[in-house]
VOPAGU-2260 file (C-alpha; in pm, 1 decimal, decimal comma):
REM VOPAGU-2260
SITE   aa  ch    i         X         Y         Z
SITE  UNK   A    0   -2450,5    5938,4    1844,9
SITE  UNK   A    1   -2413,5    5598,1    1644,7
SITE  UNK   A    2   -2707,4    5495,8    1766,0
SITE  UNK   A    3   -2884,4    5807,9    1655,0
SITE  UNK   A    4   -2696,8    5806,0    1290,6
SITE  UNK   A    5   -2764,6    5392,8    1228,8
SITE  UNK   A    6   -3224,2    5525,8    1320,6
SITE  UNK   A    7   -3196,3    5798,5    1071,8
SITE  UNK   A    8   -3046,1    5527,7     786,6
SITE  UNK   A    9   -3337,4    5285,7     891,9
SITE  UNK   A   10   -3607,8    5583,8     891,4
SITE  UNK   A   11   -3412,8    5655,7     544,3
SITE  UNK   A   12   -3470,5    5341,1     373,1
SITE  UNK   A   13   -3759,9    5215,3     531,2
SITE  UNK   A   14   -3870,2    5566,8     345,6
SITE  UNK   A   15   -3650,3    5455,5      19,8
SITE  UNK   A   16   -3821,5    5109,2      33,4
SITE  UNK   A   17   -4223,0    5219,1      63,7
SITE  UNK   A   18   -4185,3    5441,7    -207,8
SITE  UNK   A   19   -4048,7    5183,7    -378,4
SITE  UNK   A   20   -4303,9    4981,7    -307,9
SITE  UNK   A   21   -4569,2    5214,4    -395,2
SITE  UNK   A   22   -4405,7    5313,5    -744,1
SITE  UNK   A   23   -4428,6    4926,4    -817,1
SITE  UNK   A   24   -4777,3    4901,4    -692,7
SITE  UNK   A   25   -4877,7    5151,6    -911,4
SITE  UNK   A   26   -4688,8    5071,3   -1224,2
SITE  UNK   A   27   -4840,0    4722,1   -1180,0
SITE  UNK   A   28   -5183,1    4870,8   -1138,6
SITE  UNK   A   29   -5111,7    5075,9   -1484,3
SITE  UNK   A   30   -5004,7    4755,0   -1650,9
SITE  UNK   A   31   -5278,4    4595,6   -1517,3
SITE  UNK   A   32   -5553,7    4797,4   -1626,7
SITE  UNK   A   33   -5366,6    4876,7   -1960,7
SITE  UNK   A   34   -5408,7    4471,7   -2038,5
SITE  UNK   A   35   -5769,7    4476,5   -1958,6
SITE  UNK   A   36   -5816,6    4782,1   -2203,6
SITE  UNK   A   37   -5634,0    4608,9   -2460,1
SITE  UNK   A   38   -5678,9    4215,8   -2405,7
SITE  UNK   A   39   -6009,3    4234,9   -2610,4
SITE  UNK   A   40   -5741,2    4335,6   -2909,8
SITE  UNK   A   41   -5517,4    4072,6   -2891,5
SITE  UNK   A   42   -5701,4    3756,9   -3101,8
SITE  UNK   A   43   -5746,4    4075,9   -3375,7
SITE  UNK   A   44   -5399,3    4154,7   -3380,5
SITE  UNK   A   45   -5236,3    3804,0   -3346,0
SITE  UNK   A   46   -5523,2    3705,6   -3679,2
SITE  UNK   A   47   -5407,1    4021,2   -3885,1
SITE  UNK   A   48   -5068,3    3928,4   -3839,9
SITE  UNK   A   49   -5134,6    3537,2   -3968,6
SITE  UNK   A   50   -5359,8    3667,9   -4254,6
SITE  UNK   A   51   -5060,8    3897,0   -4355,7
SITE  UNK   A   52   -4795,8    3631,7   -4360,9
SITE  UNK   A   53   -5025,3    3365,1   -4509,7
SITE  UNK   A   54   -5172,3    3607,2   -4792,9
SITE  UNK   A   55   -4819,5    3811,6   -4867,9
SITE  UNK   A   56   -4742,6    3617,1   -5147,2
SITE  UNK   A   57   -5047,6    3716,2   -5314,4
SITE  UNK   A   58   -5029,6    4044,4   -5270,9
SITE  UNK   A   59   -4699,7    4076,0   -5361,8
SITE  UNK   A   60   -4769,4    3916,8   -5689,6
SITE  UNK   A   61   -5071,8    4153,6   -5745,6
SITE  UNK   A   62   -4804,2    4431,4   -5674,9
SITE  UNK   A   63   -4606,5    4315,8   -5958,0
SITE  UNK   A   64   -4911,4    4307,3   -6159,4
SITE  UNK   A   65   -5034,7    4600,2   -6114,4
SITE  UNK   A   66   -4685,5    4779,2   -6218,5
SITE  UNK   A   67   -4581,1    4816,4   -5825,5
SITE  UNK   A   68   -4866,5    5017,7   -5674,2
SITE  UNK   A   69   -4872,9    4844,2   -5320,0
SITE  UNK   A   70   -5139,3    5010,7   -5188,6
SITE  UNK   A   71   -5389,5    4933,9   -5463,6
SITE  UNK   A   72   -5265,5    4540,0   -5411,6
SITE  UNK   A   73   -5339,5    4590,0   -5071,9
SITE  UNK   A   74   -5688,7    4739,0   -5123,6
SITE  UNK   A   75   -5757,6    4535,3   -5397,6
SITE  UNK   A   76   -5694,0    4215,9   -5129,1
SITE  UNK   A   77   -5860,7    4335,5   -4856,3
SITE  UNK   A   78   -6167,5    4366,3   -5057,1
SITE  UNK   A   79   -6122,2    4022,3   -5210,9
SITE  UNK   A   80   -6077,8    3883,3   -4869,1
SITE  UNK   A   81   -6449,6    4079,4   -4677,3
SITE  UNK   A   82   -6643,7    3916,9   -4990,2
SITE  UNK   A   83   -6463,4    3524,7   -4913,9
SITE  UNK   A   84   -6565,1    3563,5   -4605,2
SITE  UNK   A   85   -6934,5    3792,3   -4633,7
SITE  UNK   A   86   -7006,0    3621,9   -4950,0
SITE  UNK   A   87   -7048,0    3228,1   -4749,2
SITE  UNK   A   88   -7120,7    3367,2   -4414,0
SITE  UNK   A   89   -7435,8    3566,2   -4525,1
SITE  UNK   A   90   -7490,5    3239,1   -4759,7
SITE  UNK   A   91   -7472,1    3004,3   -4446,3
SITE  UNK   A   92   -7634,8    3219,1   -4202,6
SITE  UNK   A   93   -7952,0    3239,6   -4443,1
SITE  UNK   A   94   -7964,5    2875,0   -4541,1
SITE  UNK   A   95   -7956,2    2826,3   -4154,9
SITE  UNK   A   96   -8246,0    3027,4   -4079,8
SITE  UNK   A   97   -8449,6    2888,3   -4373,8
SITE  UNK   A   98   -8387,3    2543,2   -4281,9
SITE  UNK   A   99   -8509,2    2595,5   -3890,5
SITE  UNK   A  100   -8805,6    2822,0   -4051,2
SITE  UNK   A  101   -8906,3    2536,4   -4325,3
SITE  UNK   A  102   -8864,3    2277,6   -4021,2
SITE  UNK   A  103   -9087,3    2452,6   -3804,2
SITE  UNK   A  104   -9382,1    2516,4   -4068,1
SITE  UNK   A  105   -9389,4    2138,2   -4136,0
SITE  UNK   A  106   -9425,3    2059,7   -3782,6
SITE  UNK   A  107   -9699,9    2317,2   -3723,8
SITE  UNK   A  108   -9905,9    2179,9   -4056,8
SITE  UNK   A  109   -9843,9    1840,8   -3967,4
SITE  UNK   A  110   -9652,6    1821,7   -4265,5
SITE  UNK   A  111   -9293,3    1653,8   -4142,6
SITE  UNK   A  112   -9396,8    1279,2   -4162,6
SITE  UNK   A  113   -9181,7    1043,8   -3930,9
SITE  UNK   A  114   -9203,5     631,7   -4062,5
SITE  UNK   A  115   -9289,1     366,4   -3811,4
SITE  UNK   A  116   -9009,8     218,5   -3597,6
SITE  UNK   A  117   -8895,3    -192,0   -3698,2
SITE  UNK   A  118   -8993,5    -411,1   -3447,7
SITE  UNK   A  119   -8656,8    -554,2   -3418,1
SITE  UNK   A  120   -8578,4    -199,7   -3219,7
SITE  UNK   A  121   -8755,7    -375,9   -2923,8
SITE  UNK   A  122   -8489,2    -642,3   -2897,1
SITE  UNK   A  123   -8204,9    -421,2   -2820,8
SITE  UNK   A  124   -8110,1    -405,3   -2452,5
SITE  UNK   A  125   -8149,0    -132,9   -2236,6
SITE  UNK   A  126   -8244,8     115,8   -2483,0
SITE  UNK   A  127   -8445,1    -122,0   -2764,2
SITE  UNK   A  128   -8787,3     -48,0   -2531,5
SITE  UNK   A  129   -8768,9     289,0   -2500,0
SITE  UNK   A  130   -8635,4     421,5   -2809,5
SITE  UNK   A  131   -8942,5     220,3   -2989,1
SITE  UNK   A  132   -9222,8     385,5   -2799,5
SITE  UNK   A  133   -9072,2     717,4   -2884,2
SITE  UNK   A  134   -9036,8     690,7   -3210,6
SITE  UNK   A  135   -9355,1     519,5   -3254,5
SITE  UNK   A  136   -9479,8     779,7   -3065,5
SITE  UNK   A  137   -9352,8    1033,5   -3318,8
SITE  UNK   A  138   -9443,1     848,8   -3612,3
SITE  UNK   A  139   -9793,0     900,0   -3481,9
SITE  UNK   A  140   -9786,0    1253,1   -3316,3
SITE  UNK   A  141   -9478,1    1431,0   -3378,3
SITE  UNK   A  142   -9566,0    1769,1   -3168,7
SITE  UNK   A  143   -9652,5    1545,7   -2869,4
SITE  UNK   A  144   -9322,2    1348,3   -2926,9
SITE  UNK   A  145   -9179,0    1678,6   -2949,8
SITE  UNK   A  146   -9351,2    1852,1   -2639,7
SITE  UNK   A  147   -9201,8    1535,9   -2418,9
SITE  UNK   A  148   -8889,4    1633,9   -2494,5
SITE  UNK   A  149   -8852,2    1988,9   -2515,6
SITE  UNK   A  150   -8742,1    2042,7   -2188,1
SITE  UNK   A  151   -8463,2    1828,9   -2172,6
SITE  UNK   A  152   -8386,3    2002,2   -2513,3
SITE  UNK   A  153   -8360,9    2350,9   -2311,1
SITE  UNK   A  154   -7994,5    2308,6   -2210,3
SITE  UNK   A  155   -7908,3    2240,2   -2575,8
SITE  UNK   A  156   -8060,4    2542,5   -2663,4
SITE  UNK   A  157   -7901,7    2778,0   -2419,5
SITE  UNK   A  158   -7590,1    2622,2   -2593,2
SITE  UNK   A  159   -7693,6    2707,7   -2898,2
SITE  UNK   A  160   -7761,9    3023,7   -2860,7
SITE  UNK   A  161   -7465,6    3139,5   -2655,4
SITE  UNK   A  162   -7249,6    2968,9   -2954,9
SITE  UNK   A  163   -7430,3    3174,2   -3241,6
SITE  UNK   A  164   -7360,7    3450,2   -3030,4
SITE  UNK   A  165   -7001,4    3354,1   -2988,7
SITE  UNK   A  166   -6982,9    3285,2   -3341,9
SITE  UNK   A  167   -7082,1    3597,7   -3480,4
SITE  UNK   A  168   -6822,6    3789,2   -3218,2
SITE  UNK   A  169   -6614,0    3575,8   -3409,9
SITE  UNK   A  170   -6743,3    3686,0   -3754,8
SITE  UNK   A  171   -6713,3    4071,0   -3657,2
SITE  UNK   A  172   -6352,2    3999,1   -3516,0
SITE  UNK   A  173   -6216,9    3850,8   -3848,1
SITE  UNK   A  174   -6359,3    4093,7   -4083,1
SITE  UNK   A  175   -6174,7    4374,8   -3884,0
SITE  UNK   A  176   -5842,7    4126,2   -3887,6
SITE  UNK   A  177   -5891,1    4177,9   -4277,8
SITE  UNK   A  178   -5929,5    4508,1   -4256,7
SITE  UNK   A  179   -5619,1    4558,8   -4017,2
SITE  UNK   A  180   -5411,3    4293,8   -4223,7
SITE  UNK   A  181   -5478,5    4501,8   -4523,0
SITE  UNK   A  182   -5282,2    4784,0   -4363,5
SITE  UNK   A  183   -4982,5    4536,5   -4259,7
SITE  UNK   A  184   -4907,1    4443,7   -4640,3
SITE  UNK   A  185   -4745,7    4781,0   -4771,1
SITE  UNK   A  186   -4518,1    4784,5   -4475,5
SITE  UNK   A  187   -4417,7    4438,1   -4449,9
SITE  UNK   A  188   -4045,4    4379,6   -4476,1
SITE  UNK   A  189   -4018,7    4711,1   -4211,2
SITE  UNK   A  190   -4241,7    4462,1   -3987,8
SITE  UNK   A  191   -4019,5    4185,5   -4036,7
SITE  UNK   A  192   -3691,5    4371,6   -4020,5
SITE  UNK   A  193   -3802,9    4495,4   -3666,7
SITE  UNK   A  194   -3964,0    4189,6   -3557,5
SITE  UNK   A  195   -3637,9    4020,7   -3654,8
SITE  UNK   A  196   -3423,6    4307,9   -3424,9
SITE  UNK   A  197   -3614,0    4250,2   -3134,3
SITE  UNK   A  198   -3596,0    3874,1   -3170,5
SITE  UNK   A  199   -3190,9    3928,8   -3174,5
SITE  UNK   A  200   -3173,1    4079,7   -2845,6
SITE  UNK   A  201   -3337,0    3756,1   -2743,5
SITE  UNK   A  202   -3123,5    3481,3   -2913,4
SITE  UNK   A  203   -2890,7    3629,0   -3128,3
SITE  UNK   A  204   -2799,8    3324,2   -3299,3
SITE  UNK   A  205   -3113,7    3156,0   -3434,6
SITE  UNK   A  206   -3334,0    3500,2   -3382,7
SITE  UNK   A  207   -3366,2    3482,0   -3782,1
SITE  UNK   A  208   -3395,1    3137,6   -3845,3
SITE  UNK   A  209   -3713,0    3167,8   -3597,3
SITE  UNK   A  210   -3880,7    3478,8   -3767,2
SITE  UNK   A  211   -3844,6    3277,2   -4117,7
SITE  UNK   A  212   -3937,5    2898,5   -3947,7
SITE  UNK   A  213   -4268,7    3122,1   -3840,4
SITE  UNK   A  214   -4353,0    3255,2   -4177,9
SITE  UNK   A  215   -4318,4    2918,3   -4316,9
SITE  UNK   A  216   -4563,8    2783,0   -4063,2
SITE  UNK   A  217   -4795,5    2991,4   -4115,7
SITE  UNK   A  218   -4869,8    2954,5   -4496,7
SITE  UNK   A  219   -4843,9    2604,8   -4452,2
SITE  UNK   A  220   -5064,8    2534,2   -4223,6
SITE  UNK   A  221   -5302,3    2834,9   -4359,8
SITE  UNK   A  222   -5261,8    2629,5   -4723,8
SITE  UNK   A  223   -5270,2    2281,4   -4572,0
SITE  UNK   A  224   -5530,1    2331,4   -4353,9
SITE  UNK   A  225   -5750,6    2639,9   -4345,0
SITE  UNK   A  226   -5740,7    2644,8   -4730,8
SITE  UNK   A  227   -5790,5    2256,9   -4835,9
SITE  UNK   A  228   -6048,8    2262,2   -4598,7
SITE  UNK   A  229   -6241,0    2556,8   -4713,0
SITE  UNK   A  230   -6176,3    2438,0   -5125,6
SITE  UNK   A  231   -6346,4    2116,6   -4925,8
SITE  UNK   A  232   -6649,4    2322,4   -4855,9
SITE  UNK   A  233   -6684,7    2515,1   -5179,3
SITE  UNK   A  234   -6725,3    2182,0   -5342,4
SITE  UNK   A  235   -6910,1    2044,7   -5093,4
SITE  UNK   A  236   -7190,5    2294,0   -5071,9
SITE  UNK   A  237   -7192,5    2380,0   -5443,2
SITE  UNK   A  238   -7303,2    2012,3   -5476,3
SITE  UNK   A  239   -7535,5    1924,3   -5224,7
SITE  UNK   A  240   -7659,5    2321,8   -5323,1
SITE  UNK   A  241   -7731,6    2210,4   -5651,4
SITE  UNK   A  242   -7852,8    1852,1   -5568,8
SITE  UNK   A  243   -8149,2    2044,4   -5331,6
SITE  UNK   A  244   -7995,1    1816,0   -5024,4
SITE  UNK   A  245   -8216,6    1925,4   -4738,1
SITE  UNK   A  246   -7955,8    2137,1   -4468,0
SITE  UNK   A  247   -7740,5    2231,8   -4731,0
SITE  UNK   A  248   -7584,0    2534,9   -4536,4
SITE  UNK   A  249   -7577,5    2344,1   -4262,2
SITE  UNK   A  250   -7431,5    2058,3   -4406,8
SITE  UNK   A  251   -7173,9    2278,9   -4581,5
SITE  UNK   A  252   -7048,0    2405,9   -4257,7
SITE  UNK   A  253   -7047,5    2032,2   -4132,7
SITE  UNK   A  254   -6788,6    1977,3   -4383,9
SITE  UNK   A  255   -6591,6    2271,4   -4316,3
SITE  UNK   A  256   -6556,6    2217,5   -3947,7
SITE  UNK   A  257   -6494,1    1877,7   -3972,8
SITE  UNK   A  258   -6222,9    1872,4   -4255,7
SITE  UNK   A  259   -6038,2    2117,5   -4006,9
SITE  UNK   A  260   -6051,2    1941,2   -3704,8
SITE  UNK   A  261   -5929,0    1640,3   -3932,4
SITE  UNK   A  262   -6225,2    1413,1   -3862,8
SITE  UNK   A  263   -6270,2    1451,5   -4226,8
SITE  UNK   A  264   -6602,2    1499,6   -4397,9
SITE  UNK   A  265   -6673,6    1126,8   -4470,4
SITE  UNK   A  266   -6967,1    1186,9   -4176,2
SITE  UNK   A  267   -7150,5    1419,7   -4422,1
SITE  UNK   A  268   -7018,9    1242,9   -4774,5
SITE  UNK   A  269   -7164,7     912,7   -4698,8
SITE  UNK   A  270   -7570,7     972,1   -4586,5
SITE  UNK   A  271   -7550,6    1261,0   -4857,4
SITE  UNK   A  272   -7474,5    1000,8   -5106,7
SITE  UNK   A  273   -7706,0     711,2   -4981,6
SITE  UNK   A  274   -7989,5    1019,5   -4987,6
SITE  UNK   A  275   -7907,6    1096,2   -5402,7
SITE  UNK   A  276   -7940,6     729,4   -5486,5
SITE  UNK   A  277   -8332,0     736,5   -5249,0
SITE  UNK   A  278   -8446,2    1032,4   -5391,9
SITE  UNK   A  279   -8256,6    1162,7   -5754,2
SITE  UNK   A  280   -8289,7     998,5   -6089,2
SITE  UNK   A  281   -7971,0     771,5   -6135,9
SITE  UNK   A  282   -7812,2    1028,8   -6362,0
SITE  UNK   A  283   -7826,7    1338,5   -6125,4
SITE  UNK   A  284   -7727,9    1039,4   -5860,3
SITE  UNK   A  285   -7436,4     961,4   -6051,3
SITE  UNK   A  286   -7317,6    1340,2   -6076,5
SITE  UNK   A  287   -7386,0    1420,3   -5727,7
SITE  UNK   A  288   -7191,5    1092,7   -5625,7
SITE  UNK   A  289   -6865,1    1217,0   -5838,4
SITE  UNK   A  290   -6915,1    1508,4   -5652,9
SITE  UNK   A  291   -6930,8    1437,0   -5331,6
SITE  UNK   A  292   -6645,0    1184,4   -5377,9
SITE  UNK   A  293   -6414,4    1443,2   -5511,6
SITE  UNK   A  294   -6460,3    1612,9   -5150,3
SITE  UNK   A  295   -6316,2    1294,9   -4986,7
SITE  UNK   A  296   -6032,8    1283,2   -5230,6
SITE  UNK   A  297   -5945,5    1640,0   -5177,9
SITE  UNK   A  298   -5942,9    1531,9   -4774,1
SITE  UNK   A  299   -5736,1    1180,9   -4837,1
SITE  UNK   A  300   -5497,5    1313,9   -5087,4
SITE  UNK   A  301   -5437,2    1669,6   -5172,8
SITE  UNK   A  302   -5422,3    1777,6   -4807,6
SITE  UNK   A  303   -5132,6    1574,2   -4697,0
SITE  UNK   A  304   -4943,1    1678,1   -5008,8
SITE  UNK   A  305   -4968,7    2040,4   -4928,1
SITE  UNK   A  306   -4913,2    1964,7   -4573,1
SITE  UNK   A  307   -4608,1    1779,5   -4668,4
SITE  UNK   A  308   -4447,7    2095,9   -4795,7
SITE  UNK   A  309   -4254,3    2227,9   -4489,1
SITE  UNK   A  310   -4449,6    2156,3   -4183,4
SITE  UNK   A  311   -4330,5    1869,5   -3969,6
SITE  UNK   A  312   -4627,2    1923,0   -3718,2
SITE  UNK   A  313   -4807,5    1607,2   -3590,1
SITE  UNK   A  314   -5164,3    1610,4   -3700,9
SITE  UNK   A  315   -5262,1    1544,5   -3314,7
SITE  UNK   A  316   -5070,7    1935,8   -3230,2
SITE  UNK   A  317   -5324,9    2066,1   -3509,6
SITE  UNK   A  318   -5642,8    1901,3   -3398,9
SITE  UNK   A  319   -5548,7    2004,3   -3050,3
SITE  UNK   A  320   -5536,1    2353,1   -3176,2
SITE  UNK   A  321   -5815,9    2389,6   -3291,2
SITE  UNK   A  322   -5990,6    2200,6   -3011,8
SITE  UNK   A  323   -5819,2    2449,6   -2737,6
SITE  UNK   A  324   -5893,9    2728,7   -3001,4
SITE  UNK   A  325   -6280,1    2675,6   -3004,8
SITE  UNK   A  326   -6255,2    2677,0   -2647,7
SITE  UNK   A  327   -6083,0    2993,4   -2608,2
SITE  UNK   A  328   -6094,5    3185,3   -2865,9
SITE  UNK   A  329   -6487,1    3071,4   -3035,3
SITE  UNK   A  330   -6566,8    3017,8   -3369,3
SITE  UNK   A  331   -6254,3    3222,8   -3487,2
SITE  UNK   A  332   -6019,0    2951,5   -3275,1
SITE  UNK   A  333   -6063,7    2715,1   -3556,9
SITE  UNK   A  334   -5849,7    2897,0   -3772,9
SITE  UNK   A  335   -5603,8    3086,1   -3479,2
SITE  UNK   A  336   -5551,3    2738,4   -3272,3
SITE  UNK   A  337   -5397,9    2534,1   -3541,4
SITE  UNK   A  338   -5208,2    2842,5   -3666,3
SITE  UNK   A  339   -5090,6    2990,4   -3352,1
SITE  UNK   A  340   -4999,3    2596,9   -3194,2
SITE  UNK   A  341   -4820,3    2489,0   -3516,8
SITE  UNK   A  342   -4601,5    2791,8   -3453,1
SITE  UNK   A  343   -4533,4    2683,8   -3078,3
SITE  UNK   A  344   -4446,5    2317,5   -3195,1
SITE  UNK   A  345   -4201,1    2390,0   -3479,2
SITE  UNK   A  346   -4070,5    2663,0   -3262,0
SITE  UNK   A  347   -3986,9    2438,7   -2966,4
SITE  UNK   A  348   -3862,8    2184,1   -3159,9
SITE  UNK   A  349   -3604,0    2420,0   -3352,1
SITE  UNK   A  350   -3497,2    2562,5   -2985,2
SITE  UNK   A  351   -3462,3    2186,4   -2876,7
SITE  UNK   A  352   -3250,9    2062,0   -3152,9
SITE  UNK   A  353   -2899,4    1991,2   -3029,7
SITE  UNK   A  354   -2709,2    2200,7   -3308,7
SITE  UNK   A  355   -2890,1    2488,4   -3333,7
SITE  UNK   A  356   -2974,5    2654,4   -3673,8
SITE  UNK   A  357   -2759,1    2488,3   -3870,9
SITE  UNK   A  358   -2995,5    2126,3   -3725,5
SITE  UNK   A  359   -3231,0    2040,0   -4008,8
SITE  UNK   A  360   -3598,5    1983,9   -3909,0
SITE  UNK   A  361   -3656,9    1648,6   -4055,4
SITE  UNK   A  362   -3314,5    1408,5   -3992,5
SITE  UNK   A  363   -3179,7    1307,1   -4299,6
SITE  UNK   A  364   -3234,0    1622,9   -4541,2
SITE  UNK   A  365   -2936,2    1794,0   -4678,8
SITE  UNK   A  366   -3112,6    2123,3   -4715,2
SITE  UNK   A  367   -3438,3    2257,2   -4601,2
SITE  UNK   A  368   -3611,4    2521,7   -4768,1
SITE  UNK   A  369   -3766,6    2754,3   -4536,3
SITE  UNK   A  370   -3989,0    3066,5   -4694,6
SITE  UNK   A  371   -3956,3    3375,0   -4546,7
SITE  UNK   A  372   -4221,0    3556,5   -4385,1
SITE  UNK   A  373   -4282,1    3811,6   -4646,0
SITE  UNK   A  374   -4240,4    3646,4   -4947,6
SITE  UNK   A  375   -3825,1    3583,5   -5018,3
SITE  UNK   A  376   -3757,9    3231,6   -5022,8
SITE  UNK   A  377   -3484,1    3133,5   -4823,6
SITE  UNK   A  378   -3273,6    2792,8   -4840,0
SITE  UNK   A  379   -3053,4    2739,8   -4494,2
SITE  UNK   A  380   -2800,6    2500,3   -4531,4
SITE  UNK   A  381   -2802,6    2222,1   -4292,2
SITE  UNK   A  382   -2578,1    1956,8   -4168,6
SITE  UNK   A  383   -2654,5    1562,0   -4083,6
SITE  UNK   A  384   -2684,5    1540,4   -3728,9
């Protein structure tokens, strides 16, 4: 009778545990395929969110401008932000074109003229030999030059191509991020009050501390970085636009990628300049020159002063942001990896600190000023360590 009693408990939850087993099977299965549905939504979300922290300021000043209508601020930013970004995009996309069409024609007329190697070329070792017959080669035939090469070209190509296609994926994904952002500004501090709620149940202590040390990160680095860097390329392009520099588009987004990825543009300044003083009277020379230079001094001195303000992140942490963000994310990963890895560091080193909140960022401040997400700024009072 035991014996009986003890098999129908084991038939019971041998029963009891391959439903449960099945129920979790399943439910996995549903979470599975519900990531897959939405994973394709995730850089679009995580970018609306940054462009609403990083551009609440304005449009809560253009709220109180425009007597406190928030949804015409909103509107009226959301449409400021699809021209920043169709305005240049449509400009470098048909300077791009232009330029390859231009090259082309001049290689089919016979047109693009290539000067003679030195003969001191022939003297370097290893590659001195052949680098001179090729380029003598060229100087003399281009298109046969050309033809030798083409397929070992082919690889570079096939990159090319799947990056232009990657890059305008990335295009299409941040103009619906300012679209979607534009819907996040009216109910902003509701965001942040229930962000903030959930981050309680978390770590009650330093939950808020967190939401605001985000905020601040975000406009920094979006001001420090994204924004120097694209005030970098206005100026940029607008001169070597106006100066009839050969590549300008090309060379304008040159100088934006590079002044992001902190390289700085000195690789585009410098044979842009030595090209004004070859081929422009002195005078439009001169002008481009101040130009050009004003780039560099934006790089050397204005960025590390807005930088400065709040953001203790190493300049390595952004560059391998937006490294990892290329890779991951395409074109669009050169603004969400320096962003989104900013936030990690500053995070993690806030958890880290021995004494909590009250801890200041940068030993040795009596205060720090942290902004909150949405706009309030926020002082938290902190204590030596």
């Amino acid at each position: 009778m035991i014996e009986a009693q003890r098999d129908r408990i084991g038939r019971r939850l041998n029963a009891t545990l391959i439903e449960l087993v099945i129920r979790l099977g399943i439910l996995a299965f549903l979470a599975y395929w519900s990531f897959l549905l939405v994973r394709p939504f995730i850089p679009i979300v995580i970018w609306s969110a940054v462009l609403a922290v990083a551009l609440y300021p304005i449009f809560d000043w253009a709220a109180r401008v425009l007597g406190g209508r928030r949804r015409w601020a909103a509107a009226l930013i959301t449409v400021l932000g699809l021209l920043v970004v169709i305005g240049p995009v449509t400009w470098l996309g048909l300077g791009v074109v232009d330029g390859l069409r231009t090259l082309a024609v001049q290689i089919d007329t016979g047109a693009l003229w290539v000067p003679p190697p030195p003969e001191a070329l022939k003297n370097w070792p290893l590659i001195g030999g052949p680098v001179h017959d090729f380029w003598e080669q060229a100087s003399t035939n281009l298109r046969s030059a050309l033809a030798e090469v083409v397929p070992q070209l082919k690889p570079l190509g096939e990159f090319a191509l799947d990056a232009t296609k990657s890059a305008s994926a990335g295009i299409f994904k941040f103009l619906v991020s300012v679209i979607i952002a534009g819907f996040l500004f009216s109910p902003g501090p509701s965001l942040v009050h229930a962000v903030k709620t959930a981050a309680t149940r978390i770590d009650s202590k330093r939950a808020e501390h967190f939401v605001e040390l985000t905020g601040s990160t975000i406009r920094t680095v979006s001001r420090g970085v994204i924004g120097v860097s694209l005030l970098q390329a206005a100026i940029g392009g607008l001169g070597l636009q106006l100066a009839g520099v050969p590549g300008a588009s090309l060379l304008t987004l040159c100088i934006l990628v590079l002044a992001i990825i902190q390289i700085g543009p000195l690789l585009v300044v410098a044979p842009s300049i030595v090209w004004s003083w070859m081929e422009l009277p002195t005078t439009s020379a001169l002008l481009f020159t101040v130009c050009m230079l004003s780039v560099t001094f934006v790089d050397n001195v204005l960025k590390p002063i807005v930088i400065a303000r709040g953001l203790t992140t190493p300049m390595l942490v952004i560059v391998v942001g937006v490294i990892g963000g290329v890779l991951a994310h395409g074109i669009i990963g050169l603004f969400l990896g320096p962003v989104v890895l900013a936030v990690a560091w500053e995070l993690l080193s806030a958890w880290s600190s021995d004494n909590g909140v009250g801890r200041p960022i940068v030993a040795g401040e009596a205060q720090t000023a942290v902004e909150a997400p949405y706009g309030a700024d926020r002082i938290i009072p902190t204590s030596e360590p």
